[in-house]
N, C-alpha and C positions, 0 to 999 in steps of 0.2 A: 421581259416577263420572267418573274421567278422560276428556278428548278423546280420539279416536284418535290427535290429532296428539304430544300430550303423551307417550302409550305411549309412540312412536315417538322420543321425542329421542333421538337420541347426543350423545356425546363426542369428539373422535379430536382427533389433534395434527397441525397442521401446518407443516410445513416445509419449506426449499430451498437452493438454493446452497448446498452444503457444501464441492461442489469440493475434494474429496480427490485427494493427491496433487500440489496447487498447487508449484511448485519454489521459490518466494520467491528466487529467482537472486540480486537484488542485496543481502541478507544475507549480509556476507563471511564471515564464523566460520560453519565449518561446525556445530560443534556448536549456536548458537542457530539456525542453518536447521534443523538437523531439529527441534529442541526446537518452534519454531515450527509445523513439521509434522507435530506428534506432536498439537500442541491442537485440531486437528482432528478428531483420532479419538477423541481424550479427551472431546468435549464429546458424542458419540453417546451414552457412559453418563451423563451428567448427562440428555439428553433420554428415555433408557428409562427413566429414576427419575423422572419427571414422569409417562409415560405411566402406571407404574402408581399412581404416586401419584393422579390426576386421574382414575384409571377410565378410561380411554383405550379406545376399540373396536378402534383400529387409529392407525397414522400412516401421513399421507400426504407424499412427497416432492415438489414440484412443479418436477421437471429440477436440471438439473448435481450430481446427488450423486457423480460424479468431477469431476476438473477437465479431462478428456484422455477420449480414445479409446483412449491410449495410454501409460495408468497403468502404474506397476512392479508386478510381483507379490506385492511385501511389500505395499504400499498393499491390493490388492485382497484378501488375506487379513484383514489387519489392519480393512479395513469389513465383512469379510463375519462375521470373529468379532465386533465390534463391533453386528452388525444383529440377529445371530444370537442376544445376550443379551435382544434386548427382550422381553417378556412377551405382544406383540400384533402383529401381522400388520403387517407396513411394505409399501406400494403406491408405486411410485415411476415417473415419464416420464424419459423421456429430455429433455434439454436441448440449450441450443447448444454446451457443451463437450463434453456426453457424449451428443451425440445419438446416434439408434438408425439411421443408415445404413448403408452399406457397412462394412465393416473394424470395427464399434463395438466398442466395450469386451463391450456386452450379449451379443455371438454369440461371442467370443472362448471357446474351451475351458476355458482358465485359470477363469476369469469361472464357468463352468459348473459346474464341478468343483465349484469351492469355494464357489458358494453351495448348490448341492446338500448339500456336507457341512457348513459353517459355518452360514449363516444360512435351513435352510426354511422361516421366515414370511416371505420376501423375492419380492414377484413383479412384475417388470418388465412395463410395460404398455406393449407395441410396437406397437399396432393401435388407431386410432381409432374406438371401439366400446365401448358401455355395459357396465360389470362389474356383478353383480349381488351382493353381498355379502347377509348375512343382517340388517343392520341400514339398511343403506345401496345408493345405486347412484353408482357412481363413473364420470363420464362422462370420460376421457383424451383430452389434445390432444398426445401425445408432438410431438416435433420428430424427422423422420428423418435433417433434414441440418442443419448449420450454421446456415445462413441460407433462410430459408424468404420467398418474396416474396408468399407469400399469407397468409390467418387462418389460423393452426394450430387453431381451432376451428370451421371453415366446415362441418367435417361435421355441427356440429349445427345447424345453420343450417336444414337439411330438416327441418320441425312434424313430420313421420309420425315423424321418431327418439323424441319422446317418447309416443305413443301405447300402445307396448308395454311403458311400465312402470308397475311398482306404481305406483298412484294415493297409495299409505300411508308411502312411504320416503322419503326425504329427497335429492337429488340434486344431487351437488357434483362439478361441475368441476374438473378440475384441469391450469394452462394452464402454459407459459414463454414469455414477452418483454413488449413494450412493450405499451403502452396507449392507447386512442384519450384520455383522459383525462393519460396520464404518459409520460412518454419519456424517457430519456437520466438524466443527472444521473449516478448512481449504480447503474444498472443494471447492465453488463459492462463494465472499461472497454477490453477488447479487441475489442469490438462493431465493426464496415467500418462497417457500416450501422445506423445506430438505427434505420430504417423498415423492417426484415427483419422475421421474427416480431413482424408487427405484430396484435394482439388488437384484436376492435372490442367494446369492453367494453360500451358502451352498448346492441348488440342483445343480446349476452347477457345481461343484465338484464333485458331484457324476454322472454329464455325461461320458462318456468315450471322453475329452476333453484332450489336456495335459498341454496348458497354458492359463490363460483370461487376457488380456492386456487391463487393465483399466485406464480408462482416467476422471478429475471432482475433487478429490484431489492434490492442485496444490506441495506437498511433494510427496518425493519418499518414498514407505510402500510396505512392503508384509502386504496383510490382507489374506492368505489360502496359502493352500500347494504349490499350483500351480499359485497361483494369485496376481499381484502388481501394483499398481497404480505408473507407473512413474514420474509424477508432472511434472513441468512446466521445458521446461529447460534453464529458462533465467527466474527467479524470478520477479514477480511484483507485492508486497505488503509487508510490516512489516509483519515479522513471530509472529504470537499471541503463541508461544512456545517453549521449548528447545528439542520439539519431533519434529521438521519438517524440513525436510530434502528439502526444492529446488534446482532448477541449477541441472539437474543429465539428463541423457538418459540412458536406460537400455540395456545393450548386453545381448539375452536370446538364450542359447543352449537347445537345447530341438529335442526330438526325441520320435517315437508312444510309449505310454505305458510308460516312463521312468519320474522321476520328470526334472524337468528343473534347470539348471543352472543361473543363471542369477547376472551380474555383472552391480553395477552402477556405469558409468562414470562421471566425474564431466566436466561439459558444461558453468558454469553461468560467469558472468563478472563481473555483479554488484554486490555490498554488500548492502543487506537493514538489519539494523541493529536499537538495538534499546538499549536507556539507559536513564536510572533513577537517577534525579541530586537534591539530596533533600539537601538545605545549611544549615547550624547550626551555624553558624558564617562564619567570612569574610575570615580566613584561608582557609575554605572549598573548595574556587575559584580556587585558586590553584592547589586543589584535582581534581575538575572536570577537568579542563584544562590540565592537564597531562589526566586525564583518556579518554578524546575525543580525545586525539594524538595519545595515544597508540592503540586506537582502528578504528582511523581512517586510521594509518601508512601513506605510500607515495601514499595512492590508494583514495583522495580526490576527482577525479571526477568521480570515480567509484561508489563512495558510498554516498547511502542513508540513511541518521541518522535523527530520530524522538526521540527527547527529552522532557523526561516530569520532568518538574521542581516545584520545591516548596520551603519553609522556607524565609527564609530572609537573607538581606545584608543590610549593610552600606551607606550610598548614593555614597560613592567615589566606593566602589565593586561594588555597583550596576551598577552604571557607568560603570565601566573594564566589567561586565559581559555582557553588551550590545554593548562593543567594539568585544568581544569574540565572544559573538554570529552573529556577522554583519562580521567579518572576516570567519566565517565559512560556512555562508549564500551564501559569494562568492567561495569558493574553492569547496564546496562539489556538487555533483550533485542535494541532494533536502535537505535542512535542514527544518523538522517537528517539530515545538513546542508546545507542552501541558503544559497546570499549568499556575502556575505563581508563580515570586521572589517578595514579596513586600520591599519593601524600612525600613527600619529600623533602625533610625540614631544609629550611637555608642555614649556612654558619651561621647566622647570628640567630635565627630558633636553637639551631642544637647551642649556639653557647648560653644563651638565656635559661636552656632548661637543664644544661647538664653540667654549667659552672655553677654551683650551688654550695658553695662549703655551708655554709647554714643549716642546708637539708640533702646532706648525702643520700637520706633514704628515697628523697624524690631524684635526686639527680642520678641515683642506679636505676631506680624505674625507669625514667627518659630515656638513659642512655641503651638500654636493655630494649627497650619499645621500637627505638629508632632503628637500631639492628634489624629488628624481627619486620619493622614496616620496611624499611627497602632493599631487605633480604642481600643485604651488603655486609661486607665486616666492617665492626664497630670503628668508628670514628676517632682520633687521637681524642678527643675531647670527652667522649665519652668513655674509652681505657679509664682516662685520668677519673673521672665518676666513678666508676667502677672498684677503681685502687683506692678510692676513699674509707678509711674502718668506719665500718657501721655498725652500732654496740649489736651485741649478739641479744638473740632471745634468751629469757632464761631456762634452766631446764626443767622439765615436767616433773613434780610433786611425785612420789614412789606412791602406787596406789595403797592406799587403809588395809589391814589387815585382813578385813571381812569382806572386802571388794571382792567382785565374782571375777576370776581370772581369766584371761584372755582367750578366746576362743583356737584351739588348738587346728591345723591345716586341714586334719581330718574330720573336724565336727559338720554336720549337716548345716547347723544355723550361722557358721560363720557366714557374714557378712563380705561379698566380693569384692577385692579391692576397685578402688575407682575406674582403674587401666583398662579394666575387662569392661566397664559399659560405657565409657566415654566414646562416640563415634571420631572415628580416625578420621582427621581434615587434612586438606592439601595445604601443598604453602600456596598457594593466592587466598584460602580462606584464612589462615593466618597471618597472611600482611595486613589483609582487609582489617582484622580483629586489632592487631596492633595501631594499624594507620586511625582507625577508632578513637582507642585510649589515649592515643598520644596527642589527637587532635583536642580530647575532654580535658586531657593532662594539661596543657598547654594554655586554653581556655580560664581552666580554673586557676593558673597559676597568676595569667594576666590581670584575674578580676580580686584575685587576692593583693596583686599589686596597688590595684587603686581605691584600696580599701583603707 
């Protein structure tokens, strides 16, 4: 004969951070901004096809399933038919994006309307007070406001709360924010304060609880015996680490008194991925460009790659590495770039451009350019430019008799010299400017050659 406890196991799925609605702002192409905000609502039917697959009793959301107070009304249609397909009853808190205060998303009419007609297995749980489900009891620590400077769980904190429930059901939590065990990292990263909605995880464990389904960590973690934070399940930001686990929903078996079982399933689409392209030479380009293939593979509009670059190239690599990065720009869903390549002719650029007897005047520009592009002293090759005579200008005509004479220091309408309104620039603006010229210079000299 079965335990009573064993009767008693459920299933349900947990989850958080969906943050629909997110605006991804620094996505310029409007069409990969919404494509981006489309996989968001996409990944809810990948999670109701787990749920019924898994036997699911129900899913729980643990805060921010908007990303705003003050989502558009295609977003809130678009989640409510979305919640509305799952096969099981969805229970969700409020968060610190989409917390349940004044003005919320949750009281909004809109909001009303159309979960009424789209999604009625949808019940928002605005009130810190045990639900009593017919499998389970669901103890809610919604967030009313933003930032909360107390436990968003302290109302369980009074022993009498659990006296009046079923002794047979299985009693799971469900919190958003930080942890007395976890903090920061990955959590929100528009967070004032990481010590706000701070959870004291350790006394809730020693409630007679059997699971806390946490939500505000957008990775999948167990931080306690009993307790895990499922992340986001459709990733939206570069991972700051090789410990963070997003894209996941969690299957939790769990029964009174017994630890829980819980399995992460993998949900995400997109890949936000991140890599370090530091060049050493011109061979290098090659190197990166195999390594942004192999790690892009055939899933280019799936994936978001943020490149931080550094060292130097040649003005011809430098060139390919800007064809590179402008082909990748268009395939990928978001290409991010940090750093910077500066220009760095090879000997055989600087002698190309600044062995010149023919055109001393271009081979003093080069050589002069090249200087100012890699903020280095000039080059034996370009001295030798430089010491070339280059005929002088002639000298200016004595002005006409009748000419109006030059405006003297003290005159009002003298005309300011240039010094005075030219904005003062740093030298990285003026390498940039020369690594410019000398790349046009260079350019035009090559196309003159095959002329």
């Amino acid at each position: 004969m079965e335990e009573p406890a064993a009767m008693n196991r459920i299933t349900f799925l947990h989850t958080a951070d969906w943050q629909l609605g997110k605006p991804f702002a620094q996505v310029a192409d409007p069409d990969k901004r919404s494509a981006i905000r489309k996989a968001r609502i996409d990944v809810l039917d990948r999670i109701s096809e787990i749920a019924a697959r898994e036997g699911a009793a129900f899913v729980v959301v643990a805060g921010d399933l908007f990303d705003s107070t003050t989502v558009d009304k295609p977003t809130v249609s678009a989640a409510c038919a979305a919640i509305g397909r799952f096969p099981v009853p969805v229970l969700v808190i409020p968060g610190n994006h989409d917390h349940g205060g004044p003005g919320s998303i949750w009281q909004q009419p809109f909001f009303q309307r159309e979960c009424a007609q789209l999604a009625p297995n949808l019940t928002v749980l605005l009130e810190p007070a045990p639900v009593l489900l017919e499998q389970a009891v669901i103890l809610p620590c919604p967030l009313l406001h933003r930032a909360v400077s107390g436990d968003p769980s302290a109302w369980l904190h009074d022993s009498t709360t659990f006296d009046a429930l079923p002794p047979d059901l299985p009693r799971i939590v469900v919190a958003h924010g930080s942890t007395q065990r976890f903090v920061g990292g990955w959590a929100d990263d528009d967070e004032e304060d990481p010590v706000t909605n701070f959870i004291d995880l350790d006394r809730l464990e020693r409630m007679p609880i059997d699971y806390v389904a946490l939500g505000d960590w957008h990775g999948t973690l167990q931080v306690g015996v009993r307790s895990w934070y499922a992340g986001t399940p459709e990733p939206d930001r570069f991972p700051k680490g090789d410990d963070q686990d997003p894209g996941n929903v969690l299957v939790v078996r769990v029964a009174r008194e017994e630890l829980p079982e819980v399995q992460p399933i993998r949900t995400a689409r997109l890949s936000w991925r991140r890599m370090t392209c530091a060049f050493t030479d011109d061979a290098s380009l090659d190197t990166v460009a195999d390594d942004i293939g192999r790690t892009v593979g055939d899933r280019a509009g799936e994936t978001l790659l943020r490149l931080a670059l550094s060292g130097s190239l040649g003005i011809e690599a430098h060139t390919r590495l800007e064809q590179l990065l402008d082909s990748w720009q268009a395939r990928l869903a978001w290409l991010k770039i940090s750093g910077d390549v500066r220009v760095a002719p090879t000997d055989a650029e600087i002698a190309e451009l600044a062995r010149r007897p023919a055109d001393p005047l271009i081979a003093g520009v080069a050589a002069a350019l090249i200087a100012r592009a890699t903020r280095a002293a000039l080059p034996d090759v370009a001295h030798d430019a430089l010491a070339t005579e280059v005929p002088a200008a002639e000298p200016a005509a004595p002005p006409a008799p009748d000419a109006t004479p030059p405006a003297s220091p003290d005159d009002d309408s003298a005309i300011p010299a240039a010094e005075a309104v030219t904005p003062p620039t740093s030298p990285d603006d003026d390498a940039h400017v020369a690594q410019l010229a000398l790349r046009l210079l260079y350019e035009a000299c090559r196309q003159e050659a095959t002329i």
